[in-house]
N, C-alpha and C positions, 0 to 999 in steps of 0.2 A: 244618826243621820245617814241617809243612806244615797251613796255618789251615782249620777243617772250613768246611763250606759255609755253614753258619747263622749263624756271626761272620763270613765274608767280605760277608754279604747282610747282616746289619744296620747292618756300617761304611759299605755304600756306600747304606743308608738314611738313616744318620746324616749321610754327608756331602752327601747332596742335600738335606735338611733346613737343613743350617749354610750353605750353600754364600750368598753376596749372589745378590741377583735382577738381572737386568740392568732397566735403566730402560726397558723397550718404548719406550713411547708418544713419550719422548725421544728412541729410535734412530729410531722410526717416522719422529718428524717432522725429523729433522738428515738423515738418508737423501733423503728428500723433496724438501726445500730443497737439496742439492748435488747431487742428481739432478736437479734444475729446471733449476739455477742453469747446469750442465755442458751442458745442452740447450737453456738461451736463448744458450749463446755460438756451438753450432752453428748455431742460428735464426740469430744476428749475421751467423756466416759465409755461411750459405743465401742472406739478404738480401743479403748483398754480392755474391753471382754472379749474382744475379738482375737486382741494378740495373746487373750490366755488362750486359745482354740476356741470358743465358743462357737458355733454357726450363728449366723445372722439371725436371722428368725428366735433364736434364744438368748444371742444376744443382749438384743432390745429392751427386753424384759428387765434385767438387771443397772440397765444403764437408764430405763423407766425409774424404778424404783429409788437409784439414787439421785435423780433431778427432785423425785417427789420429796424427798427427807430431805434432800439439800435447801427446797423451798423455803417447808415448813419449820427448818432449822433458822432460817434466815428472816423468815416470821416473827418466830420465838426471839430472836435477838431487834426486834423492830426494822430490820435492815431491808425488805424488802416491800414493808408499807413505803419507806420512803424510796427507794427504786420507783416501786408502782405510779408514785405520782408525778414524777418526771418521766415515764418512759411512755404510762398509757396501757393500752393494747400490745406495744412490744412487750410489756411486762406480765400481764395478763391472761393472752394469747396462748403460750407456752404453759408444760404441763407443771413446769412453776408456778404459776397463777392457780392454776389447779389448788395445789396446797394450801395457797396462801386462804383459798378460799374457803378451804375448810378448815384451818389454823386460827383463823382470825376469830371466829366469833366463836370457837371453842375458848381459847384464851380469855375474851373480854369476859365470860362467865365464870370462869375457874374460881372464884369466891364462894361459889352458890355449890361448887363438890365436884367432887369427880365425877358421881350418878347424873342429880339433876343442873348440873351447869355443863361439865365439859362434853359429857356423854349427849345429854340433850341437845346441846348446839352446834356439836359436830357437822353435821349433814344440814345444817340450817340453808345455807345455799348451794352447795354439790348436791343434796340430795336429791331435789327432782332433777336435776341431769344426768345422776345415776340413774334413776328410775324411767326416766322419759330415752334413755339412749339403750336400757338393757327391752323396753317398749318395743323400741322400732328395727333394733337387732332379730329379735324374735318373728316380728312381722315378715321384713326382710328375709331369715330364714326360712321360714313358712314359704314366702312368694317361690325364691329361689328351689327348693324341695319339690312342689308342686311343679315347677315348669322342666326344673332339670332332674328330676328326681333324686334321691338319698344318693349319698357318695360316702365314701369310707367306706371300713370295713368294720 
């Protein structure tokens, strides 16, 4: 039996009507605060490469790399699925989220092998953002070349 158009449309008036509100201004500011909070411990880390000597620009790099393993560590131990679902975008945002992103659905396969699970689902969702962002760098570079021409040496 199949429901006409006018009772399919007023049930799904009625249920965005009944449906709870989510609390914004609550996610706003919990997003916020664990977005900070994820981005003063990379500061932490930044500061610590800096006061070995590092220059800034080289830096970054290292204090990249350990937000990344710190993620995907936090992944690995379930701790940052559940982060993610109280914080939102603050948890996501960040190159934490990053990891998780590639963490997770490498993990949920690791029964199926290292090859065809964890290796195949690695890049399941970073991979076109890899691909689509090294894309538009290259483009980017192209524009930039042509207008301002080659620089280096």
């Amino acid at each position: 039996m199949k429901a006409d158009k006018p009772t399919t449309e007023a049930y799904q008036r009625l249920v965005k009507r009944k449906a709870p509100r989510p609390p914004l201004l609550r996610n706003v500011i919990w997003a916020f605060t664990v977005g900070g909070a994820i981005c003063a411990v990379g500061q932490v880390f930044l500061g610590f490469f800096l006061l070995r000597g590092m220059p800034l620009r080289e830096a970054t790099v290292p204090a990249a790399a350990v937000m990344v393993g710190l993620g995907a560590f936090l992944t690995g131990l379930g701790v940052y699925d559940e982060i993610g679902k109280r914080a939102g975008m603050g948890a996501a945002l960040p190159i934490t989220g990053f990891a998780n992103s590639i963490t997770s659905p490498a993990m949920e396969f690791r029964s199926e092998g290292l090859v065809l699970g964890v290796g195949a689902r690695l890049f399941t969702i970073a991979g076109p953002v890899i691909v689509w962002a090294l894309a538009v760098a290259l483009v980017v570079a192209a524009v930039k070349t042509l207008v301002a021409g080659p620089t280096g040496g």
